[in-house]
Structure formats: structure tokens, C-alpha cells
C-alpha positions in Angstrom: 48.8 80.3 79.9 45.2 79.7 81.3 42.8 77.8 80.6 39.9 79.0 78.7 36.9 77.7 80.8 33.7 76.9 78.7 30.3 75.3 80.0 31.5 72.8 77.5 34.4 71.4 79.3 33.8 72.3 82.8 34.9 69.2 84.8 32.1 66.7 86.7 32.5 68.2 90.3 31.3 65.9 93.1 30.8 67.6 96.9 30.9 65.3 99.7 28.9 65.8 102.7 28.9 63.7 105.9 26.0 64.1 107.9 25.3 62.4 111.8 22.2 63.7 113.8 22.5 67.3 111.3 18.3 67.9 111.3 18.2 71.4 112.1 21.4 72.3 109.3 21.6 69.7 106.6 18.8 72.0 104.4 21.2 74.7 104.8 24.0 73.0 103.9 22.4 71.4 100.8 20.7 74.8 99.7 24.2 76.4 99.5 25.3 73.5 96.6 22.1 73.7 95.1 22.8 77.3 94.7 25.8 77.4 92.7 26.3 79.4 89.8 28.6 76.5 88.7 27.3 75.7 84.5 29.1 71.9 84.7 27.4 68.9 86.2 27.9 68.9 89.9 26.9 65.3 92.1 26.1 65.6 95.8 27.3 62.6 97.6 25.2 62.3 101.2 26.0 59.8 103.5 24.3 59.4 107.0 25.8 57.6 109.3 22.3 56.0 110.6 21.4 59.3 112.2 19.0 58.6 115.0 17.2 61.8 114.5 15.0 63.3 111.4 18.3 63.6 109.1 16.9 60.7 107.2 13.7 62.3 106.4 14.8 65.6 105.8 16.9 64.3 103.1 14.1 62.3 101.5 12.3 65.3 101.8 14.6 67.1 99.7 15.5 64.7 97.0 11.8 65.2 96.1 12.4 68.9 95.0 14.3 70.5 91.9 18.2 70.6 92.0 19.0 72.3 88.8 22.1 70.5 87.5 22.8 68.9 91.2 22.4 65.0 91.1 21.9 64.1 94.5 22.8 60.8 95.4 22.2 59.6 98.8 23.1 56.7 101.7 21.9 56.1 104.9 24.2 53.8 106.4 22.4 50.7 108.2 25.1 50.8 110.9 27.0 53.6 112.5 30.7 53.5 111.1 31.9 56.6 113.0 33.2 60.3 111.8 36.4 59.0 109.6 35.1 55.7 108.2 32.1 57.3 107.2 33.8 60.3 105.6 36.5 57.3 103.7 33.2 55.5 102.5 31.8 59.2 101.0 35.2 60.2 99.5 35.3 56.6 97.4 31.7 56.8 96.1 33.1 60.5 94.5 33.5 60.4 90.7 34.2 63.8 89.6 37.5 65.6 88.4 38.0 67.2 91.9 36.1 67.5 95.3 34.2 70.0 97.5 33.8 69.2 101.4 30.6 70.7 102.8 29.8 68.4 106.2 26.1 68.2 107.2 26.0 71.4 109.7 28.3 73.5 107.8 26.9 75.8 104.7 28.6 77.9 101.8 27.6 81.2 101.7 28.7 82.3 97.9 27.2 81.2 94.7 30.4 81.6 92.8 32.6 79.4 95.0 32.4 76.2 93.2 33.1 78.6 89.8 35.9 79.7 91.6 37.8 77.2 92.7 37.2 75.0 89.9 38.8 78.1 87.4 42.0 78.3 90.1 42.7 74.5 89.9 42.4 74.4 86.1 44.9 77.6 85.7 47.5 76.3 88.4 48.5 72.7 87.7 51.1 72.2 90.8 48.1 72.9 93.1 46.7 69.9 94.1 44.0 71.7 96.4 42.1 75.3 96.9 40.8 76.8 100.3 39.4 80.2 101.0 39.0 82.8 104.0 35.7 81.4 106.1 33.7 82.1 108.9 32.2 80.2 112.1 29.2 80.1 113.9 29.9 81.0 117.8 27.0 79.2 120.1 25.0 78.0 116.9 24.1 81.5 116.6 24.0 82.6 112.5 23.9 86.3 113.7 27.1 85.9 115.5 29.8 85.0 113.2 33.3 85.9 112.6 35.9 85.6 110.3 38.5 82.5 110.0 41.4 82.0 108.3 43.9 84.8 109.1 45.4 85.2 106.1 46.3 88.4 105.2 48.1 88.1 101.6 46.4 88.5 98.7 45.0 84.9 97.0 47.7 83.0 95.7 49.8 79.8 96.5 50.4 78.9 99.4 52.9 76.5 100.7 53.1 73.9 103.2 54.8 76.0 106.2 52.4 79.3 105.6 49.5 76.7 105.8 50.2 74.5 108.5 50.9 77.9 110.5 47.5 79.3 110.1 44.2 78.6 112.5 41.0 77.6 112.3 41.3 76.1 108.7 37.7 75.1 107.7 37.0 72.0 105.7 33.9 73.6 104.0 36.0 75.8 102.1 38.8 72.9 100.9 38.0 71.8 96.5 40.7 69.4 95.9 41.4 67.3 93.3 40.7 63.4 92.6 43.7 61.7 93.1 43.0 59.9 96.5 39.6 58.2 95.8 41.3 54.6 95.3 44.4 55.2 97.4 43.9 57.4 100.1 45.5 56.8 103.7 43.1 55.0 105.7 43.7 55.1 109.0 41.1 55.7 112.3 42.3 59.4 112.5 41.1 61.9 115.4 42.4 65.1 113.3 41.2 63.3 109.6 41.6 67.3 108.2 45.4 67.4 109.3 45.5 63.7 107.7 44.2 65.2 104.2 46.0 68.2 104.3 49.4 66.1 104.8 47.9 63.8 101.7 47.3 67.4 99.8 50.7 68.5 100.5 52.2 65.3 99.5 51.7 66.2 96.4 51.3 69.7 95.5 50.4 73.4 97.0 47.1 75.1 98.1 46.0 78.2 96.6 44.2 80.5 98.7 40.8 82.9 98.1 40.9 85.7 99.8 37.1 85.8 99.8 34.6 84.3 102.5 33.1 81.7 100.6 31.6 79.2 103.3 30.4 78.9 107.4 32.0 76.4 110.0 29.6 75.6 112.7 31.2 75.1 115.9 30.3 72.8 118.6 31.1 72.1 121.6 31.3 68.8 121.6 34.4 69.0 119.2 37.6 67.0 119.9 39.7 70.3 119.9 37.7 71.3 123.4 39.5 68.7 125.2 42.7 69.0 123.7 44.5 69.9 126.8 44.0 66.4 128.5 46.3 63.6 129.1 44.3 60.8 127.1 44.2 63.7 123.8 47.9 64.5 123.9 48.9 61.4 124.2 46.9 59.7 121.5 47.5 62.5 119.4 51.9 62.0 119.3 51.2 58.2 118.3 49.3 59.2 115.4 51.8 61.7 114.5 54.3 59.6 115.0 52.5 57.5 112.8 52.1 59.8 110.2 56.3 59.8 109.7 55.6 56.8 108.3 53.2 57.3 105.9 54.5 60.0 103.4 57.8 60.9 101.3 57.8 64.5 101.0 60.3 65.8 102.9 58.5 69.0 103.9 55.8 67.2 105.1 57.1 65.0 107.3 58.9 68.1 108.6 55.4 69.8 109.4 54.3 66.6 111.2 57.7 66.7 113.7 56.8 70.2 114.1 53.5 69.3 115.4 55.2 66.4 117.4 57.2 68.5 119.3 54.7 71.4 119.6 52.0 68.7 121.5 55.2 67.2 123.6 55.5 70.6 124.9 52.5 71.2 125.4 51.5 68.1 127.1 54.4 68.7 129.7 53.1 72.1 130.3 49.6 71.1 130.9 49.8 67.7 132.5 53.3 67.9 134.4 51.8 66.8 137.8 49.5 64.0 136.0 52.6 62.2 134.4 54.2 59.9 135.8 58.2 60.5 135.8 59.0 57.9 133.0 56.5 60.0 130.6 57.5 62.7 131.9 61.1 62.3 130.5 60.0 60.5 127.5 58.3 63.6 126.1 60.4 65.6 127.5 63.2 63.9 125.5 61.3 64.4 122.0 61.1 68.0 122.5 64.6 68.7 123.5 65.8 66.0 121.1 64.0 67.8 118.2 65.6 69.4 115.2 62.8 72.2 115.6 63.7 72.6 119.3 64.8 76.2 119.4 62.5 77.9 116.6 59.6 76.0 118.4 61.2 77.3 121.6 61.4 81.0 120.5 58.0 81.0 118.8 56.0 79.2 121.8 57.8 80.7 124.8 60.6 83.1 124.5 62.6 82.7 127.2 64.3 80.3 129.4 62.6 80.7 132.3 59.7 79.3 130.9 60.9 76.4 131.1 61.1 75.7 134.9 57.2 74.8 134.1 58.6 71.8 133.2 60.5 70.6 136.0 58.7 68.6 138.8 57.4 70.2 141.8 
């Protein structure tokens, strides 16, 4: 049965935003919350990580005007703690039932979202998050967008393999709820989505909107433009393998060996004649070694003589 939603017991929603030099976009990401057609209380938790641009007065600027029933409450950290501390120190100052994610230069683009979201994770108890179809910003540009998420079932739930399948998963469009202020997985993270998503999973299902809600601005400075280096690969098996570690659910830590052997692969295909031959056979063990080897295999490359990439010239 669903839940009949009321203004009257519509849950205390709290919307973390992280912001670091964000001048020219964080009054575009705030006037997308402001906007909300949401009736319950909603707090906007904005942390800057000691921007050394105008971010700081920006914000001041706009914690002088009218929110409507957004309570604004904002930090400006005295030292830079970097992209994942920063984003662990919003997450625990969050009080509310569940969580949006809008970062400082991304922005929502529909005034129902919040409504939304909030209704699906009322009516669907053994979700323990909501996402939606997105878009991103190519170049900065806002007249050149296009759509993310390639999802082409209708909204529903979605489980952990369907998820961890898809591309270009956008944070601005994740609500989740409030289970992991006090004991969420700490750890310096490169791929901190991935790391919640794995936390999201533990636990439940996602439920997907097929309707573009929100905007991802791309840049490139992003980690995932060097992700075909040495140094990246490498750093990003050890915190996978890390990850095996940290979580029970056995469908999870299947996804995270998935990715294991997926980034051995394709470290050895990028970086063949940059590895040293020890390395070389060491990730070349965890991919044949792999329980996943020959649906990764099939899926990736299709047939054998792809592999000879591997072998030393």
C-alpha cells in the first residue's frame, strides 16, 4: 500500500552541496533548491572548502535573500580538507530523513524533483536510494547538453548489476536516505560516488526516474580524464581491493571484483610497455584468476585474439 503523502508529514529533507572555487555556478545550483515545489522543510547544507575565489561572497550574498522554506546553513572551512573529507564533513552536519547531492557547479533543472523522489522512497521501503535520467554540460557550455543515464526501462527498481552497468551516473540526481550520517565508510576515496553507491547497495535497491531532473557539469580537470595512466590504474585496484574488505553483501562485493578485473585489463591493455614484467604478470594473474574472467572477456573483447595485446613485445 502507499503512503499517503501530506504537507503534514512530509519528512525534513537536507541537500548537501560541496562547493571549491564554484563562483560563476554555485547561484545556479542554489536557485534550483530554492525552487522546489517540495511543501516540507528542506535545509541546505554548504560547505566551502576555503575557496580562494568569490564563492565565499557569493554565498553571503545569497543568505541575505528570501529562501521560502529552504534554511540555508552555511561553512567556510578555515583550511582546505580536499574533495572527500570535505564532502564526509557535509554528509555528518545533515539531519533530515534522507539526502539530496547537488555539488556547487552542478544544478537541478525540475521543480518537482525533490517531491519526487521523496514520494518514491516513502512508497518503496527496500530502496535505500533514488536516481534519475540527467544531463551534462559539454565545454561549460548550458546550450550544449545532452542526455545521461542510458536507461531505457521505464522507472522502477533497479538492482545492483543493471546499475553498476550503466554510464555517466550523475550525483546530482542521487536522494538517499539517512542511514550513513554516523557510520559511513571513511576512507580517502578517488571514486567517493562508486564508494556510496557500494554503501547504497549494501543495504537496499535504487529506483530509477525516467525523467531529467538535474545537470552535471563536466570538467576537464576530472579524475576520469586521466584514467588510462599507470599511477590511476594502479591506485584505483588498491582501493578496490580495499573495498572487499569493507562490505558483507555478497552482490556487492561481486560488483567491486568485477571492476577489479575490468581495470586489470585494462591497465595491461593500455600500459603493457610501461610495466615492468613483475606487474605485468601480477595483473595479469587477477584477470585470468578471476571468477568473472570469461563474461568480462566476452563483453570487453570478444575474441581471442585480442588478447595477444597482452603479451610483451
Amino acid at each position: 500500500m502507499k503512503t499517503e503523502i501530506t504537507k503534514k508529514n512530509l519528512p525534513l529533507v537536507s541537500v548537501c552541496m560541496i562547493t571549491y572555487n564554484h563562483a560563476a555556478y554555485i547561484e545556479s545550483a542554489v536557485d534550483g533548491i530554492i525552487k522546489q515545489n517540495y511543501r516540507g522543510p528542506i535545509e541546505l547544507i554548504i560547505v566551502n572548502d576555503n575557496s580562494p575565489d568569490d564563492t565565499n561572497k557569493i554565498v553571503h550574498e545569497i543568505l541575505k535573500k528570501n529562501h521560502n522554506n529552504v534554511k540555508i546553513r552555511y561553512y567556510n572551512n578555515k583550511e582546505n580538507l580536499g574533495v572527500m573529507n570535505n564532502f564526509y564533513f557535509a554528509l555528518s552536519l545533515c539531519r533530515g530523513k534522507y539526502i539530496a547531492l547537488c555539488e556547487g557547479d552542478d544544478f537541478w533543472t525540475d521543480d518537482e524533483k525533490l517531491s519526487i523522489q521523496i514520494a518514491v522512497l516513502e512508497n518503496n521501503a527496500s530502496c535505500s536510494f533514488s536516481f534519475h535520467k540527467s544531463c551534462k554540460v559539454k565545454n561549460n557550455d548550458e546550450h550544449t547538453i545532452y542526455s545521461i543515464f542510458p536507461v531505457k526501462n521505464k522507472s522502477g527498481v533497479v538492482k545492483a548489476k543493471e546499475f553498476f552497468r550503466m554510464g555517466g551516473k550523475a550525483t546530482s540526481s542521487i536522494v538517499f536516505r539517512n542511514l550513513f550520517t554516523y557510520n559511513i565508510i571513511k576512507i580517502n576515496h578517488s571514486h567517493g560516488d562508486f564508494l556510496l553507491y557500494l554503501m547504497f547497495y549494501e543495504i537496499g535497491n535504487g529506483f530509477y526516474v525516467n525523467r531529467i531532473m538535474s545537470t552535471y557539469r563536466g570538467h576537464i580537470l576530472g579524475i576520469s580524464f586521466g584514467k588510462g595512466s599507470l599511477r590511476y590504474q594502479k591506485k584505483r585496484i588498491e582501493e578496490l581491493d580495499l573495498e572487499t574488505l569493507l562490505f558483507k553483501n555478497k552482490v556487492v562485493i561481486k560488483e567491486i571484483k568485477y571492476q577489479i578485473v575490468y581495470h586489470a585489463f585494462y591497465m595491461l591493455l593500455q600500459n603493457r610497455k610501461k610495466l615492468q614484467r613483475n606487474d605485468f604478470m601480477k595483473y595479469f594473474s587477477i584477470f585470468i584468476k578471476s571468477t568473472g574472467f570469461f563474461s568480462v572477456f566476452l563483453t570487453f573483447f570478444r575474441k581471442w585474439i585480442l588478447l595477444k595485446s597482452l603479451l610483451y613485445e
